[in-house]
C-alpha positions in Angstrom: -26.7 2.5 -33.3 -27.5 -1.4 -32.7 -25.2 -2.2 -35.9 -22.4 -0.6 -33.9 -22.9 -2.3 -30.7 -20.9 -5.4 -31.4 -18.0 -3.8 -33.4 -17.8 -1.5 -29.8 -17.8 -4.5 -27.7 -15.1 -6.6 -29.3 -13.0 -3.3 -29.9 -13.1 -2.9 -26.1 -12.6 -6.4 -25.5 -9.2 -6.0 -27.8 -8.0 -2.8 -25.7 -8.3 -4.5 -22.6 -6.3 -7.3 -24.1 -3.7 -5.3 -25.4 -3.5 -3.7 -21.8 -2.8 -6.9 -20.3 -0.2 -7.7 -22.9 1.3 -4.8 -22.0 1.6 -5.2 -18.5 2.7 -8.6 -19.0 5.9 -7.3 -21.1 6.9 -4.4 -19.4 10.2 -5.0 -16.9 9.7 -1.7 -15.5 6.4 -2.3 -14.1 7.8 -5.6 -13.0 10.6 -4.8 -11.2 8.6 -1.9 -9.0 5.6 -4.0 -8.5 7.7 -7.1 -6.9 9.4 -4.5 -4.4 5.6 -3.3 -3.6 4.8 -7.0 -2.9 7.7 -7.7 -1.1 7.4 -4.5 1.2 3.7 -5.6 1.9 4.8 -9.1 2.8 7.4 -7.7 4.8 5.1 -4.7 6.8 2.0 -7.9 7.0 4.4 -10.0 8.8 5.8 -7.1 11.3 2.1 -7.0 12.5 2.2 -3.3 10.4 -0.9 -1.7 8.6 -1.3 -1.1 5.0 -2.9 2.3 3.9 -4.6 2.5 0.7 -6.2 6.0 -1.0 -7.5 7.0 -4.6 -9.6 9.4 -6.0 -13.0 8.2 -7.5 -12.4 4.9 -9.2 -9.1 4.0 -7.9 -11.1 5.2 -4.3 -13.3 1.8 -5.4 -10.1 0.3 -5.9 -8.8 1.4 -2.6 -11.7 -0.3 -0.6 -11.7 -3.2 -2.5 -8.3 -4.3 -1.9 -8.3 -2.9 1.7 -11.6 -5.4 2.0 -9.9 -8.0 0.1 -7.0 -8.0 2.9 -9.4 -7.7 6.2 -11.8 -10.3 4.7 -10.4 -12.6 2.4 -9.6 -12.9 -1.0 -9.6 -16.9 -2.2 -9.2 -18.5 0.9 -10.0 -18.2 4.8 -7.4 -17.0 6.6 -6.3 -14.8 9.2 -7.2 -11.1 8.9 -4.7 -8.5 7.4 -4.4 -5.5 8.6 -5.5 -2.8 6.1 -7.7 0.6 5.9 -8.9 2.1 2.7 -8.7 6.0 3.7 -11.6 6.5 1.4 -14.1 5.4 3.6 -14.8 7.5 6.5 -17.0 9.8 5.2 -17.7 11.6 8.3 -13.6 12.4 8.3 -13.4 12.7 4.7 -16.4 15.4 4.8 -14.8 17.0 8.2 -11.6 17.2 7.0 -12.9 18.5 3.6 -14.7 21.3 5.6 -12.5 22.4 8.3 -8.8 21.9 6.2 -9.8 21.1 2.8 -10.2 18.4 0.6 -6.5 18.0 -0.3 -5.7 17.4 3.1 -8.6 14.6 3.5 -5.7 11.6 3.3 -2.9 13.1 5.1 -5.1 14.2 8.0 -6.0 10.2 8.4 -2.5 8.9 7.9 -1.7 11.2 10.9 -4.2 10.1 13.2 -3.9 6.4 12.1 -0.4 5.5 10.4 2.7 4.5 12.8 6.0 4.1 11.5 6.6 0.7 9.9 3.6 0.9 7.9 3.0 1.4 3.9 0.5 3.4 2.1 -0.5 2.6 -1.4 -1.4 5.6 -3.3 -3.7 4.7 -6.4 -3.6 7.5 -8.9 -4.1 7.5 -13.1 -2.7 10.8 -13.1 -0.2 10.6 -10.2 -0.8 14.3 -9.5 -3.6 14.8 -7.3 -2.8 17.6 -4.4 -4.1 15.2 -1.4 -2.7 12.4 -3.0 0.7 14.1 -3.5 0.2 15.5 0.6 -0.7 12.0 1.8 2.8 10.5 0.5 4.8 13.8 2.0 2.9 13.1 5.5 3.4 9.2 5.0 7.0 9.8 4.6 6.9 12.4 7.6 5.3 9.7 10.2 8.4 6.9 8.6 5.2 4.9 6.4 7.1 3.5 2.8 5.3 4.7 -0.2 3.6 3.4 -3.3 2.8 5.4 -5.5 0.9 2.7 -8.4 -0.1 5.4 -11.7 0.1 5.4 -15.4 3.1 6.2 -17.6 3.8 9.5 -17.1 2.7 10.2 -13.8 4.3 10.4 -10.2 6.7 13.7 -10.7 4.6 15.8 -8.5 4.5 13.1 -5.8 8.4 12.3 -5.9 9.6 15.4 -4.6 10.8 15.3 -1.3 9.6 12.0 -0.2 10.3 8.1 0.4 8.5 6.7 -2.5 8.3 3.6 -5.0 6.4 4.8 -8.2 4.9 1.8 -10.1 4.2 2.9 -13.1 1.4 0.6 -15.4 2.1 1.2 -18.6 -0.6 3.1 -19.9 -2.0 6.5 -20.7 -6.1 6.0 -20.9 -7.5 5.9 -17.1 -9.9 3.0 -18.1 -6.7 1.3 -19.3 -4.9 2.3 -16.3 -7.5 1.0 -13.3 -7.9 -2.7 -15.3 -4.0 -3.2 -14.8 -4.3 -1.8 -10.9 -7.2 -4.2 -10.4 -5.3 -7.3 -12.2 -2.1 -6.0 -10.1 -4.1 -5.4 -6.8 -5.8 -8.9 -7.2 -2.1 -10.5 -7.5 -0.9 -8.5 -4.5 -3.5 -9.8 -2.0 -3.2 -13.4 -3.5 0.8 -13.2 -2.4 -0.5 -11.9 0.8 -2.9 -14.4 1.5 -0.3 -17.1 0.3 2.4 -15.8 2.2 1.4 -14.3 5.8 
């Protein structure tokens, strides 16, 4: 098992690469990420709130970018507004009991989005029922979508709603949340540049 160690850690090391190639080639991803930027740029300087939400790791990813916009990412500045509706867990478990757990997104949106706002949806599968019910309410309350998942999701979410998919072009999850973090980290350094 020891003799396998290293050929596992520079075959990882060369998939990671090759995902980063990838997202630096692919126009697609390109052209919907700049809109995503340019929409947050646009609700930061209206004095608007961005929503994140994700399931498991792209929940992680959801804090840290929401934290990354409060706090700061390279530089002091002032503070942006943004909530990672992954936090709460006394709504997340309320809402869970009393609604269910596909509702534990939408429920927050309601309470807390206004219209002018944007909600970032993270998703590797693009599918998720309270991910999919937090874009339909987001686009209920007048909040812009983004939908960021890997190549073949989003279909479920796209019905019947105001939505931007950015799709990373990828189809392993591990894959997938690299190029959301390398993506997420160049979204709140335009923010932090910008507003």
């Amino acid at each position: 098992m020891n003799r396998e160690i290293p050929s596992k850690v520079f075959s990882g090391l060369d998939r990671s690469t090759e995902a980063s190639k990838a997202l630096l080639l692919d126009t697609c991803f390109h052209d919907s990420f700049i809109v995503c930027c340019k929409e947050a740029v646009e609700a930061v300087n209206r004095g608007s709130c961005i929503f994140f939400c994700g399931n498991g790791g792209s929940a992680a990813e959801a804090q840290h970018f929401a934290a990354e916009l409060t706090s700061k990412f390279m530089k002091a500045r002032r503070a942006i507004k943004a909530i990672a509706l992954t936090t709460d867990t006394s709504a997340i478990t309320s809402i869970g009991n009393d609604f269910g757990y596909e509702l534990i997104f939408s429920r927050q949106l309601e309470a807390l989005g206004r219209a002018g706002d944007m909600l970032i949806a993270i998703s590797t599968s693009g599918k998720s029922p309270n991910i999919v019910k937090a874009i339909r309410e987001a686009t209920r309350i007048g909040i812009k979508s983004f939908l960021w998942t890997g190549n073949h999701g989003g279909k479920a979410a796209h019905d019947k709603s105001d939505l931007t998919v950015v799709r990373f072009p990828a189809d392993k999850t591990d894959l997938i949340q690299e190029q959301q973090l390398v993506a997420g980290h160049i979204m709140c350094g335009i923010l932090e540049d910008t507003c």
